[in-house]
C-alpha positions as CSV (number, residue, x, y, z in Angstrom):
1,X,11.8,-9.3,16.2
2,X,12.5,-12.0,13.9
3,X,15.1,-12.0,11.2
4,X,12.2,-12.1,8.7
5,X,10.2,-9.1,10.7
6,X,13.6,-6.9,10.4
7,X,13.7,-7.8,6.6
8,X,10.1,-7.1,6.0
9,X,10.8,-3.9,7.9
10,X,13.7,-2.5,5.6
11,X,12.3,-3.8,2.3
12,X,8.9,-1.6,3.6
13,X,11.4,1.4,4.1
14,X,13.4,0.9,0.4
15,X,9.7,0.4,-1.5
16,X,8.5,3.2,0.3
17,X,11.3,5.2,-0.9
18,X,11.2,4.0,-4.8
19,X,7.8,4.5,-4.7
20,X,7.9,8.3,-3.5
21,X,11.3,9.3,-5.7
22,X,9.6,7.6,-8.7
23,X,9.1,9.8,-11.3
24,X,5.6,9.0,-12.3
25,X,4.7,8.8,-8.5
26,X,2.9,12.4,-8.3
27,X,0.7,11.6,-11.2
28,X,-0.2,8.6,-10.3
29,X,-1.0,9.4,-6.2
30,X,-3.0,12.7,-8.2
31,X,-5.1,10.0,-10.1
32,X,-6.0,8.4,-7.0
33,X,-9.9,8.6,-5.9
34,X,-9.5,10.0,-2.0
35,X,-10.2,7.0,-0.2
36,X,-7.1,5.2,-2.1
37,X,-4.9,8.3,-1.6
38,X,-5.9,8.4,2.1
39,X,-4.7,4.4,2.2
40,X,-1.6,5.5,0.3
41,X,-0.9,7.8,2.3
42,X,-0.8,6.1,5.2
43,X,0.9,3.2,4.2
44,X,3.6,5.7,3.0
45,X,4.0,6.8,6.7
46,X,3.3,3.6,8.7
47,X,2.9,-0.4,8.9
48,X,-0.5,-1.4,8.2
49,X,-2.0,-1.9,11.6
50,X,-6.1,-3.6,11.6
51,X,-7.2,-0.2,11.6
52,X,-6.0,-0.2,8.4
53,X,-7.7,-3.5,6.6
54,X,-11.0,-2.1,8.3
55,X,-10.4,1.6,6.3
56,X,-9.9,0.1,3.1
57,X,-13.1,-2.8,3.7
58,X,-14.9,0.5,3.7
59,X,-13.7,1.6,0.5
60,X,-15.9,2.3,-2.4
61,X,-16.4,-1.6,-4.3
62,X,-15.2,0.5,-7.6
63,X,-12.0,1.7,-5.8
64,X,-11.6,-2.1,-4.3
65,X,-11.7,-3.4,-7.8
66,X,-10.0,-0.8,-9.5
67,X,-6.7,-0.4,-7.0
68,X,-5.1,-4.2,-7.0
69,X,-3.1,-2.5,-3.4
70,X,-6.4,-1.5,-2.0
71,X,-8.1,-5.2,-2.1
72,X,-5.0,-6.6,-1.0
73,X,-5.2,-4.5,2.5
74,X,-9.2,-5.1,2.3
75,X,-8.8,-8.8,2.1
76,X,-6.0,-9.2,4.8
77,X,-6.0,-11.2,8.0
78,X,-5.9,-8.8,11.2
79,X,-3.9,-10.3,13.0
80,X,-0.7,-7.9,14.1
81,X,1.8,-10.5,13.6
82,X,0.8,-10.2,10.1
83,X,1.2,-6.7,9.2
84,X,4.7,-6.0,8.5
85,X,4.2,-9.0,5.5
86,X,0.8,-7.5,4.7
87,X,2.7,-4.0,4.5
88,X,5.3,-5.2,2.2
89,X,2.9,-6.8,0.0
90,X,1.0,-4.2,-0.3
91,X,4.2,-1.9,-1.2
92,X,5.1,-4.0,-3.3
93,X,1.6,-3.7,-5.5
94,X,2.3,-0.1,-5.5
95,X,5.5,0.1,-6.5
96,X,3.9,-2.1,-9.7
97,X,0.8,0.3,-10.3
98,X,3.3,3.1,-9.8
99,X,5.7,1.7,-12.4
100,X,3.0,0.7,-14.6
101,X,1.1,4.0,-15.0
102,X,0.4,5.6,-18.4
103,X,0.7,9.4,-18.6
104,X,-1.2,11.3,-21.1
């Protein structure tokens, strides 16, 4: 691994924590259309692998437009040297939404 692999690795681990210890997290994952929470899910558990840019091309278009973090994975390139940076991107979109949500 690459000293920029092994960063992208523990900034994916720290988002993935702030994102879950939030406090607006469960509200906002309980918002989520299924397809998106499925795709947060797993991103919450695991890299992004090209499994994972094919499950979120099939996304509904409303979903793809709607969640920023799902287009981002939709649009990503494939290739498996890619996916720790397309991870932390991705975390990094969420964290955003996540900080950014309006409760009623």
């Amino acid at each position: 691994m690459t000293s920029t692999e092994i960063l992208n690795g523990i900034a994916n681990e720290i988002k993935r924590v702030q994102i879950q210890n939030h406090p607006k997290y469960a509200a906002w994952s309980a918002s989520l259309p299924v397809h998106t929470r499925q795709m947060l899910e797993s991103i919450l558990e695991n890299d992004l692998t090209p499994e994972s840019i094919l499950f979120a091309q099939a996304a509904p278009k409303a979903e793809r437009d709607q969640y920023q973090f799902v287009a981002i994975i939709a649009g990503g390139d494939p290739s498996p040297a890619n996916m720790l940076e397309l991870t932390n991107f991705a975390l990094t979109d969420i964290l955003i939404a996540v900080r950014e949500f309006r409760t009623s």
